[in-house]
C-alpha positions in Angstrom: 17.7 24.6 -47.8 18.4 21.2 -47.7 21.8 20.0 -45.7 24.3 18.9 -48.0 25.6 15.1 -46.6 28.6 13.2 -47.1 29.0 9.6 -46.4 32.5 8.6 -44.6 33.9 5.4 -44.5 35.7 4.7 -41.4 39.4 2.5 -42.1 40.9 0.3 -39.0 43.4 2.9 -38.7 40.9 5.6 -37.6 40.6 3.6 -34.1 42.4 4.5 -30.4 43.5 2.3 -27.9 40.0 1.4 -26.7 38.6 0.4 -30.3 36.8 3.5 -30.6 37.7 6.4 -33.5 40.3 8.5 -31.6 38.8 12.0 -31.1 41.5 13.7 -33.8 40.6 11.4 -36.6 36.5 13.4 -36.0 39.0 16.2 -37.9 40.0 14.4 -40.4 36.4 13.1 -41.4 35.1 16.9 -41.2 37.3 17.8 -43.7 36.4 15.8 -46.2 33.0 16.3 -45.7 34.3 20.2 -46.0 36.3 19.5 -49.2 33.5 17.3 -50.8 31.1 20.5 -49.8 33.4 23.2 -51.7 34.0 20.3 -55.0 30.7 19.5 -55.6 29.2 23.4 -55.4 29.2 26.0 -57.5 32.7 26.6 -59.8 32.9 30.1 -56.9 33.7 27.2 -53.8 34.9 24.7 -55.8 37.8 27.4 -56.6 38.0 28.6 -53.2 40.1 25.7 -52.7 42.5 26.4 -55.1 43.2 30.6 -54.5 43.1 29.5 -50.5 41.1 28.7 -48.0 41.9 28.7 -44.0 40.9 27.1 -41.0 41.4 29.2 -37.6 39.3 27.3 -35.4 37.2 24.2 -34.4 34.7 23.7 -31.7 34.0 20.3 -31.5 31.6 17.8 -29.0 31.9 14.4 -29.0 28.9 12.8 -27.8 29.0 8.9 -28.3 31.7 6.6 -29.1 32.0 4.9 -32.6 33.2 1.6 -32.9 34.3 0.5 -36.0 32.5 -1.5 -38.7 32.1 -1.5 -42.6 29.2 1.0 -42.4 29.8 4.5 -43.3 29.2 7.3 -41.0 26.9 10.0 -42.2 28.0 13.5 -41.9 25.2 16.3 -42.4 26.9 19.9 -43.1 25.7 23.4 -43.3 27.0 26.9 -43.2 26.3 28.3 -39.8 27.2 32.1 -40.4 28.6 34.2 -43.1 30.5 37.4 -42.8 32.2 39.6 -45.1 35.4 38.1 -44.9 34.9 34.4 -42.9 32.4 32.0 -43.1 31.4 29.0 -40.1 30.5 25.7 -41.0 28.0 23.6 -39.0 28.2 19.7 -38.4 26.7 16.6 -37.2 28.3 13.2 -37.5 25.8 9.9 -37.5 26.5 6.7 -37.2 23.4 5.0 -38.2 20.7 7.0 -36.4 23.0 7.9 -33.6 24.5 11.0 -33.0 28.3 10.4 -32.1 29.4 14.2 -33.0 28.4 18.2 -33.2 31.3 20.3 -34.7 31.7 23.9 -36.3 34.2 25.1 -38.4 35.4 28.8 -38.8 36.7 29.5 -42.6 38.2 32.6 -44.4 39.5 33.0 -47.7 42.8 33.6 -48.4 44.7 34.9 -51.1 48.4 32.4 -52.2 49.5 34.5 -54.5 49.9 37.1 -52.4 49.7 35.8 -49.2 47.3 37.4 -47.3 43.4 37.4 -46.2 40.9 38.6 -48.7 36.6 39.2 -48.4 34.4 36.8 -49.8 33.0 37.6 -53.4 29.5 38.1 -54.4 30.0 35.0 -56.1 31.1 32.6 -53.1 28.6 34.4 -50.5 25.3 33.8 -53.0 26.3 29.3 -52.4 27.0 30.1 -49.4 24.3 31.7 -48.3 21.8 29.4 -50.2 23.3 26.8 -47.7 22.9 29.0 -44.3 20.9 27.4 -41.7 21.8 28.7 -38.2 21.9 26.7 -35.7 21.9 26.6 -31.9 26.0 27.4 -31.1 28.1 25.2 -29.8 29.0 27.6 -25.7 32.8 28.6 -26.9 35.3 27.2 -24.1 37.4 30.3 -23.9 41.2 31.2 -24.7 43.4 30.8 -21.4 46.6 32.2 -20.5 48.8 31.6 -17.3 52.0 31.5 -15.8 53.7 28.7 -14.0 53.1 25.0 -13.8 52.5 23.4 -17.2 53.6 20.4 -18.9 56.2 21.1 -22.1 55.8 18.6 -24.6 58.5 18.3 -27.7 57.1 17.2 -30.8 58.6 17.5 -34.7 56.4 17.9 -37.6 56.6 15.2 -40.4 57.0 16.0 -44.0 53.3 13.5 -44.6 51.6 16.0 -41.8 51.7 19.1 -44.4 48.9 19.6 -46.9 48.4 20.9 -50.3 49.7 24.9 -49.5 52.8 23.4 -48.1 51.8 24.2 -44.6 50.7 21.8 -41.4 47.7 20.6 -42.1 44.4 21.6 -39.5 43.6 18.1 -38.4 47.5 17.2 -37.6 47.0 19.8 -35.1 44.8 17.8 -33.2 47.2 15.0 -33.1 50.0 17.4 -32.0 47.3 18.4 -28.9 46.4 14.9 -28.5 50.1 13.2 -27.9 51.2 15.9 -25.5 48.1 15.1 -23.5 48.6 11.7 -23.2 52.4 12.5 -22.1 50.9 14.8 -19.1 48.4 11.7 -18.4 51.4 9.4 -18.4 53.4 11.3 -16.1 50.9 12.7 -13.8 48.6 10.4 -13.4 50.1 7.0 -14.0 47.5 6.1 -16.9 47.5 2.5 -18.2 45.8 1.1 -21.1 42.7 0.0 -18.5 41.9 3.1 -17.7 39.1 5.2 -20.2 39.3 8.6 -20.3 36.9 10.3 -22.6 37.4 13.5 -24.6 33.7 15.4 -24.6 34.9 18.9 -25.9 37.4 20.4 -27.8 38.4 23.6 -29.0 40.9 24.4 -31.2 42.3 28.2 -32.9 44.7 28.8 -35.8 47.1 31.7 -34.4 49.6 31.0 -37.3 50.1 28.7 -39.8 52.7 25.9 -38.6 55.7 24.9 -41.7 57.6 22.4 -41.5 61.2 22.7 -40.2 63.7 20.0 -39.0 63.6 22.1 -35.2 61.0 20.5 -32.6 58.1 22.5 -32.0 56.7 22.3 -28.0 53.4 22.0 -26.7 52.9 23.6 -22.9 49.4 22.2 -20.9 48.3 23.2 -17.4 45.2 21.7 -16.4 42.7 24.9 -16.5 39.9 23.4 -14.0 39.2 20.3 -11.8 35.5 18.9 -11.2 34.4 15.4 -9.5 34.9 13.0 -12.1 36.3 15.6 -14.9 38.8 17.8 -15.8 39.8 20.5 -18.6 43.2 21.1 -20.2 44.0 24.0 -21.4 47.3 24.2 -24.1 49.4 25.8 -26.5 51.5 25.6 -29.5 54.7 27.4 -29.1 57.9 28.1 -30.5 60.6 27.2 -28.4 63.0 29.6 -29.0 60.8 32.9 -29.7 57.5 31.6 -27.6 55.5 32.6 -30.2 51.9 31.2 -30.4 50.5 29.1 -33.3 47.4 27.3 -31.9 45.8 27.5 -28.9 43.8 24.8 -27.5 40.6 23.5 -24.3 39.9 20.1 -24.2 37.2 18.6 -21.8 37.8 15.0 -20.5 35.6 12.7 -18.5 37.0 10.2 -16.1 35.4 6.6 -15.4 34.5 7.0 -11.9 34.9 10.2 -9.4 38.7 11.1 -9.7 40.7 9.6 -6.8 42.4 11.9 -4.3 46.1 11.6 -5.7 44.7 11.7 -9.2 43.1 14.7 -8.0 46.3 15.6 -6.5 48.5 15.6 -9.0 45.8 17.5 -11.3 46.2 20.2 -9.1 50.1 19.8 -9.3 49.7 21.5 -12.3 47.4 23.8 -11.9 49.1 27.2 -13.0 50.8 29.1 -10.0 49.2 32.3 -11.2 45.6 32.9 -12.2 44.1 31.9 -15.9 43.3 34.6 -17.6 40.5 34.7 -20.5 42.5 36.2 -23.9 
């Protein structure tokens, strides 16, 4: 089956400090390939998006940076699995013949009216299917929990950030992820606008959906593992108050050069004071 491709045009806003697309806008340009997927199938996916339809999680690997020009990226989709009750979508993002991106998305139906999951119907597994190609996975960075030693992060949600079923939108959640990193950067490692530091990985799972409210959600990071010139974060979406869990997510960055010793240093200043745990 042939994949189904989507042709993304990149806007000036879509770029980072370095003139690159920022690693959370990658979300935004999977979802429309998503959403142009479900509209342009069968009446069965097309109305998927109207009963409900959930992200809980994204794998994603960024493999080349993307600079920005006229030129529309080229984003090639399948589905990777179907189940009875959740589907996984497969990507790659091209920019010309290079490959900038790999991605999957993890899908399940849902149910508005009465607010709940529901299985897939005979109807939305037979498209589905037609589009399966499986590919070779993407190695899951797993799920950590510790104790001790991580960075908390305020942040509100913004009325623009919710989507059409009233609640947070998936790709806002990589923003959320993304400014409480560069906080814990900023304050550990003294970052300034000439240093580079490259996001290869991300994961990302949906707990709970996040609505909005006028009181500040937090973000809590501990850095999960240390290597030479690399180093892997490790974070949560919380509720202040109750500590309840909404996302969790592992991000994988790449330093210029072989971390220095007080970079290194204060890595390891938050390290968590009791071992990670795989959930």
């Amino acid at each position: 089956m042939s994949r189904h491709r989507y042709r993304c045009q990149m806007r000036w806003g879509d770029m980072d400090a370095q003139g690159h697309v920022n690693n959370a806008v990658y979300l935004d340009y999977l979802q429309e390939a998503r959403v142009d997927f479900l509209l342009t199938g069968p009446p069965a996916l097309a109305n998927m998006l109207t009963a409900g339809v959930l992200v809980v999680g994204h794998q994603v690997e960024y493999l080349a940076p993307v600079v920005f020009g006229v030129r529309p990226l080229t984003i090639e989709l399948w589905v990777d699995s179907v189940g009875g009750s959740r589907f996984a979508v497969g990507y790659e993002v091209f920019d010309g013949e290079l490959l900038a991106a790999r991605a999957r998305t993890a899908v399940v139906p849902f149910d508005l009216a009465t607010d709940t999951l529901r299985r897939l119907t005979p109807e939305e597994r037979a498209p589905l299917t037609a589009h399966l190609e499986p590919a070779p996975p993407l190695r899951p960075l797993p799920r950590m929990r510790w104790t001790g030693r991580d960075h908390s992060y305020p942040f509100a949600i913004r009325w623009s950030d919710l989507d059409s079923y009233g609640h947070v939108n998936n790709v806002k959640y990589y923003d959320y992820i993304q400014e409480a990193r560069i906080a814990l950067v900023v304050e550990s490692l003294g970052w300034t606008e000439e240093d580079v530091w490259l996001v290869v990985r991300q994961d990302l799972d949906y707990l709970k959906p996040v609505d909005f409210r006028t009181e500040p959600f937090e973000i809590r990071t501990v850095v999960a593992a240390i290597g030479s010139r690399s180093f892997t974060l490790a974070a949560e979406i919380r509720d202040p108050a109750s500590q309840a869990v909404f996302a969790a997510a592992r991000t994988v960055l790449v330093a210029p050069g072989p971390l220095k010793p007080d970079q290194r240093a204060a890595l390891e200043s938050r390290r968590p004071s009791g071992a990670l745990e795989a959930v």
